[in-house]
C-alpha positions, -999 to 999 in steps of 0.1 A, spaced: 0 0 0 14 40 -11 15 65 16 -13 82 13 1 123 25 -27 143 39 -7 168 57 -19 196 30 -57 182 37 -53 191 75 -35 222 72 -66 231 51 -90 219 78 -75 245 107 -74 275 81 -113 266 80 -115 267 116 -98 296 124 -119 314 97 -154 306 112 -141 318 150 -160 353 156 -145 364 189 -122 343 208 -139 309 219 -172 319 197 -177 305 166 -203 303 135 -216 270 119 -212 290 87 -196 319 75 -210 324 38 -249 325 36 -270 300 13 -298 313 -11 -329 305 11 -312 331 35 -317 306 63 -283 300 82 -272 315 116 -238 330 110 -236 339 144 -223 316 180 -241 289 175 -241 251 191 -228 235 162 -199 262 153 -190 259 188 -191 222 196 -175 213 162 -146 235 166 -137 221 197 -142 184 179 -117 195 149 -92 209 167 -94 180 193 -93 154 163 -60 169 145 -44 173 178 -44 209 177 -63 212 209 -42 232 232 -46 265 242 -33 291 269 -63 297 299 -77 324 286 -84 309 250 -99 272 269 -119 295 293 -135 315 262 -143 278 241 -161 266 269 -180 294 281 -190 300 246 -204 263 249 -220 265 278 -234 297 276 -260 282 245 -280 261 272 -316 262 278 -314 264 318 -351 248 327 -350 217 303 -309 213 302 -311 210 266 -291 224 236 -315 232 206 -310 245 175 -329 240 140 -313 217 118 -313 187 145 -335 173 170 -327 185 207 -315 151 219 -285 152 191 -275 191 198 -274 181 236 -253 152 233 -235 169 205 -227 202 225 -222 180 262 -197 156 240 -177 190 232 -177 200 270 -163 165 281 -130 169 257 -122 203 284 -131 177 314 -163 201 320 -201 199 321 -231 218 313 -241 243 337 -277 228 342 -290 192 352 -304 178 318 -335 174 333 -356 169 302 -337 132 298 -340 125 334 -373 104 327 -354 81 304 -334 67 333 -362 47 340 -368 14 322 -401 21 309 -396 53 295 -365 45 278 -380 17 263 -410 38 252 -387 58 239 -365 30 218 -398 11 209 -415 39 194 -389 52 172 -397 55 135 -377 21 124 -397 17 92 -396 52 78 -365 71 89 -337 50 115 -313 71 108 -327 106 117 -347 88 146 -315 71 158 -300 105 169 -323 103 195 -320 70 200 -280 70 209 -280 111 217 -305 103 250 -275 80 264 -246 100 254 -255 133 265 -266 118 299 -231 95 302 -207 126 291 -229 149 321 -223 120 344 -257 120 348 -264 84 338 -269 56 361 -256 19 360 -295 3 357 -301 28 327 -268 16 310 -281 -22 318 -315 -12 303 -298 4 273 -278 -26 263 -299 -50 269 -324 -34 246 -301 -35 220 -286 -73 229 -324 -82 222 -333 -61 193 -301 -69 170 -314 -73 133 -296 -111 123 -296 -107 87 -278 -71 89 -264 -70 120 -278 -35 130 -308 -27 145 -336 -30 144 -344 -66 140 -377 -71 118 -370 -43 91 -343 -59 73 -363 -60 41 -381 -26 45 -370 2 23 -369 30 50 -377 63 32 -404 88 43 -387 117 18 -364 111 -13 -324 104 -4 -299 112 -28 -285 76 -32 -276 58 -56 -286 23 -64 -312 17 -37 -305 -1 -6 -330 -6 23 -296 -16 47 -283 17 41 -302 39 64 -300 13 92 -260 11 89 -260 53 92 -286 50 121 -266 17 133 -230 41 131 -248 60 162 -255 27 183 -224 16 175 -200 45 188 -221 40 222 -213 1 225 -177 8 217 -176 35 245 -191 9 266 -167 -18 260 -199 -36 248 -198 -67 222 -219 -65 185 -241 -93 186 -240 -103 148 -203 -84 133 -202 -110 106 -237 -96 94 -221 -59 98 -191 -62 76 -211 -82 51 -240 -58 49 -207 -25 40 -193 -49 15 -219 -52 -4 -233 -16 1 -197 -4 -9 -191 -28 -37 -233 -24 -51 -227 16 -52 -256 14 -30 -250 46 -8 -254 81 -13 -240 96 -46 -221 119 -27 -202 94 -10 -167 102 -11 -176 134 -31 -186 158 -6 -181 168 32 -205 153 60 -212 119 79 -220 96 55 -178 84 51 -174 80 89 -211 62 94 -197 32 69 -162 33 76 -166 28 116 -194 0 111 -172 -21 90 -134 -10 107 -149 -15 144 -166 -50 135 -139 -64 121 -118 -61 153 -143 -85 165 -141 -110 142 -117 -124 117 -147 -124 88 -134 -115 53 -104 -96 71 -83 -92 37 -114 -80 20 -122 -56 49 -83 -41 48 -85 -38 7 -117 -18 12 -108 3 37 -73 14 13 -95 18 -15 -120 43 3 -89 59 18 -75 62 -17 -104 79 -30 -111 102 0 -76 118 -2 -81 121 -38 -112 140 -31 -99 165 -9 -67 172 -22 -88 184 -52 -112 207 -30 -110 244 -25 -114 243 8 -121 285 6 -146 280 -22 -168 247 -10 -198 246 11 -196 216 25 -165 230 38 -181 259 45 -202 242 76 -183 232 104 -205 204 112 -200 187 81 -164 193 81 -162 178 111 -179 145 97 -149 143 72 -120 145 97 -140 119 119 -135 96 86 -97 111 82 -89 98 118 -104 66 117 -88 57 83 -56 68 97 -61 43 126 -75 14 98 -44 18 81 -11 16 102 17 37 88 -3 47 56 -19 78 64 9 106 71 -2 139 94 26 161 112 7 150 141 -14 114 149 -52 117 142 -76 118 173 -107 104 168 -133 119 196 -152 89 195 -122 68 215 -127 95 241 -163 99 246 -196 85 229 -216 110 203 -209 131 172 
């Protein structure tokens, strides 16, 4: 396997950073508006919380007191202090909360406030309510950011307790899907799609291996086993090898690279299934990532012009780097937030 240089890539990626910070520790999602005149180009939860996930990811984290104290009160100061909960418009609140919480735990800090709108989901009933009566048929994936943001934002506030994390996992344990190895089991042959996805051929094991990405990241912080990794790796072969995910896979910035490339890296280190296929795969998206970006102008792209969905694409840059031993160079090694704490 070629070295595969991405030095340039990540040089590009803290130019973008520093451009979207407003005052010191405050920064904007976006700094160019879009034609429906809809974006906040001010502080905002995702400029903030993504900033501190880049710059934690490409090991540029450090920061003299005054700069840390600024990033996290800028953070903090974007919580709702009678429910606990981050909110924003583009995601539900249970994703911006864990989002914005998961930022605060790479500073060792919490929220200022309890997160007292998930305190009902510590108990058995109500989490499973809540897990039962997702939309599993129609949308997984944007229903699983509530789903895997309810446990995340309560573990990284310390605010979980070690019945819920029972309850959680054992919901999971019994729910495992046995012909794709996600979740959830029963909707294997559904085609899940309540609004048109740009994909490419169509694959009804596609949404449920983006939704499954979120699950995933909070059994690996748990030191918690897949029940079916065989089925996992199988089901990103043959969505990799059909075409059968989004057109802009490996074509744009966002979530979509790091969703497959976790699933299938992370269950084959429990299992020796199709290993040599797994490692020729994981080169050849690596391959034509890099190629990707080293083409992009960084200044000019909008994907790169959101923070959030940058931060999607280093996610994938830092977990290829650890796929791939020795192959992917950076100045500095990659830091992948997910080894740290559960939720992007």
């Amino acid at each position: 396997m070629k070295t595969l240089d991405i030095r340039g890539i990540i040089a590009d990626v803290r130019k973008t950073v520093d451009s979207h910070e407003l005052k010191k520790g405050q920064y904007a999602r976006w700094i160019r508006q879009n034609e429906k005149n809809d974006r906040n180009l001010g502080i905002s939860e995702y400029g903030c919380a993504d900033a501190a996930n880049i710059l934690y990811t490409i090991n540029d984290f450090y920061c003299d007191d005054e700069t840390r104290k600024a990033r996290i009160d800028g953070l903090k100061s974007l919580q709702d202090s009678k429910t606990g909960l981050f909110s924003e418009p583009t995601h539900h609140p249970f994703h911006t909360t864990a989002h914005c919480v998961a930022a605060l735990q790479l500073f060792d800090e919490k929220p200022i406030y309890p997160l007292k709108s998930l305190h009902p989901y510590l108990e058995k009933e109500n989490l499973y309510s809540l897990l039962d009566g997702l939309d599993w048929q129609c949308d997984p994936w944007p229903e699983s950011h509530k789903g895997a943001g309810v446990y995340a934002a309560l573990v990284n506030a310390g605010e979980e307790t070690e019945k819920f994390c029972e309850y959680y996992f054992d919901w999971f344990r019994e729910n495992a899907d046995s012909v794709t190895g996600f979740w959830k089991k029963g909707y294997s042959d559904k085609a899940p799609y309540s609004e048109k996805r740009n994909v490419g051929n169509h694959s009804s094991v596609y949404p449920y291996m983006a939704a499954g990405f979120h699950y995933l990241f909070n059994h690996e912080y748990a030191k918690m086993p897949l029940v079916y990794p065989d089925k996992v790796i199988d089901s990103c072969i043959k969505m990799y090898e059909d075409g059968a995910l989004p057109l802009s896979f490996l074509k744009s910035f966002g979530f979509i690279e790091i969703d497959w490339l976790y699933c299938i890296h992370r269950a084959s280190r429990q299992t020796t299934h199709k290993n040599e296929k797994v490692k020729a795969l994981i080169y050849d998206f690596a391959q034509r990532m890099t190629g990707f970006l080293t083409d992009t102008d960084f200044e000019s792209d909008d994907g790169a012009n959101d923070l959030h969905m940058l931060f999607g694409t280093v996610c994938a840059l830092a977990e290829m780097q650890q796929a791939l031993p020795g192959i992917v160079k950076t100045e500095k090694p990659l830091r992948l937030v997910l080894d740290r704490r559960p939720f992007i």
